[in-house]
C-alpha positions as CSV (number, residue, x, y, z in Angstrom):
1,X,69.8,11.7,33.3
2,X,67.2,9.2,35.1
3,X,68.2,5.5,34.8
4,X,64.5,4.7,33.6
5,X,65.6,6.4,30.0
6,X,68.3,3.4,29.6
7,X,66.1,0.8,28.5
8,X,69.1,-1.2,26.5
9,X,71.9,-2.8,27.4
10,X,75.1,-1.8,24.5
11,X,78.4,-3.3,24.7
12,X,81.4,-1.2,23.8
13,X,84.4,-2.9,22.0
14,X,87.9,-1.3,21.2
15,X,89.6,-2.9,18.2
16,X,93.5,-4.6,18.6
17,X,95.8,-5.2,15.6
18,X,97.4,-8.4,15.4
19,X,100.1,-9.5,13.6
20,X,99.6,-12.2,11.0
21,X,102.3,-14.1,9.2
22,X,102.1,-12.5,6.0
23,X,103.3,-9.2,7.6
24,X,100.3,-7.4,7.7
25,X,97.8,-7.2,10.8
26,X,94.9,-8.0,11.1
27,X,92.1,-6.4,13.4
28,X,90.3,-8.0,16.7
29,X,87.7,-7.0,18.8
30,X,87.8,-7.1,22.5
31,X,84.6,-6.0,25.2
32,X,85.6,-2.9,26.5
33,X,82.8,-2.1,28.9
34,X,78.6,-3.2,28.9
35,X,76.2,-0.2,30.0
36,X,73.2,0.8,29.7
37,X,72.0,3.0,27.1
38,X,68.8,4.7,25.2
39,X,69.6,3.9,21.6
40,X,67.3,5.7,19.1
41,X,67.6,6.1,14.9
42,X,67.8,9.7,14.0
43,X,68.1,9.4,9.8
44,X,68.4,6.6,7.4
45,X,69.4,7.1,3.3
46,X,70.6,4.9,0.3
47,X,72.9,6.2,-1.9
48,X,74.1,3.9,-5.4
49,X,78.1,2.9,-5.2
50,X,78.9,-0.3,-6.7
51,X,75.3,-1.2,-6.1
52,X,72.8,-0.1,-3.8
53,X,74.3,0.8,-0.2
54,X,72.1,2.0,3.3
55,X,73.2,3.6,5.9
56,X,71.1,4.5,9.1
57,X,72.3,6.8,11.5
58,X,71.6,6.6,15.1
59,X,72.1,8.7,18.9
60,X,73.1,6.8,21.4
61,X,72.9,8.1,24.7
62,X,74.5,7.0,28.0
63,X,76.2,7.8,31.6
64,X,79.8,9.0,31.5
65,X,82.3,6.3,30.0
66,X,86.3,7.6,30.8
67,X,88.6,6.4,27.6
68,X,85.6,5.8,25.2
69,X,86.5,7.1,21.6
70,X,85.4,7.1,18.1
71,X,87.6,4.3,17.0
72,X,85.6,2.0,19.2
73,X,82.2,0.3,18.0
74,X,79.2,-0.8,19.9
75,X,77.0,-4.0,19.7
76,X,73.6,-3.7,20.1
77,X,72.3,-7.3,20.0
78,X,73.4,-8.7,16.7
79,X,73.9,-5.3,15.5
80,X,77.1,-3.3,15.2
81,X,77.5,0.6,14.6
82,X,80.2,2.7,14.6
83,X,81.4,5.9,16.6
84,X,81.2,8.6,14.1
85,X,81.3,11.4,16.9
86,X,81.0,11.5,20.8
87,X,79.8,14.4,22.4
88,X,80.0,15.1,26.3
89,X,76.9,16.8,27.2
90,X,78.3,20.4,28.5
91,X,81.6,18.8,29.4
92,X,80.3,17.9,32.8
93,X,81.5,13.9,32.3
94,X,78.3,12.6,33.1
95,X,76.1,12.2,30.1
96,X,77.5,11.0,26.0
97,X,75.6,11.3,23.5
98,X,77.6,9.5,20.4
99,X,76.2,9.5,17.1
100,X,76.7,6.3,15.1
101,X,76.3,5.0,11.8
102,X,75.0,1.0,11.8
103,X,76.8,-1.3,9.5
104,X,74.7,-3.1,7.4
């Protein structure tokens, strides 16, 4: 992977669960690393559920990151997506690609 392909900066975040008073919990998001990343759209659709939805779909791809997982989401800017799937390019630990679905 040359580093002149990560033109973006992404920062990863990993969700806690706090407690509230009411009994239930309620989620938080902490940094959990920033890195650099080549962040491209690969499909976008609109489907009708209680009104018109969109969903956009989009491969992120950057170096190695030890203990990222799909119940993590990543900022880009203002936006957020979530980890649908993470794949380690032929399970050499040096290149993810993780495909993400922005929430709009």
């Amino acid at each position: 992977m040359r580093s002149a392909s990560l033109k973006h900066t992404i920062v990863i975040q990993s969700s806690i669960e706090i407690p509230d008073s009411f009994g239930g919990v309620s989620k938080s998001w902490n940094d959990f690393k920033t890195v650099r990343a080549s962040v491209k759209p690969q499909s976008a659709k609109e489907f009708f559920s209680a009104g018109v939805q969109a969903e956009a779909t989009h491969k992120i791809e950057v170096r190695y990151v030890l203990g990222l997982n799909p119940k993590m989401r990543i900022l880009f800017g203002t936006r957020v997506f979530d980890i649908k799937s993470i794949l380690n390019i032929q399970e050499r630990n040096k290149v993810l690609h993780i495909i993400c679905t922005e929430v709009l």
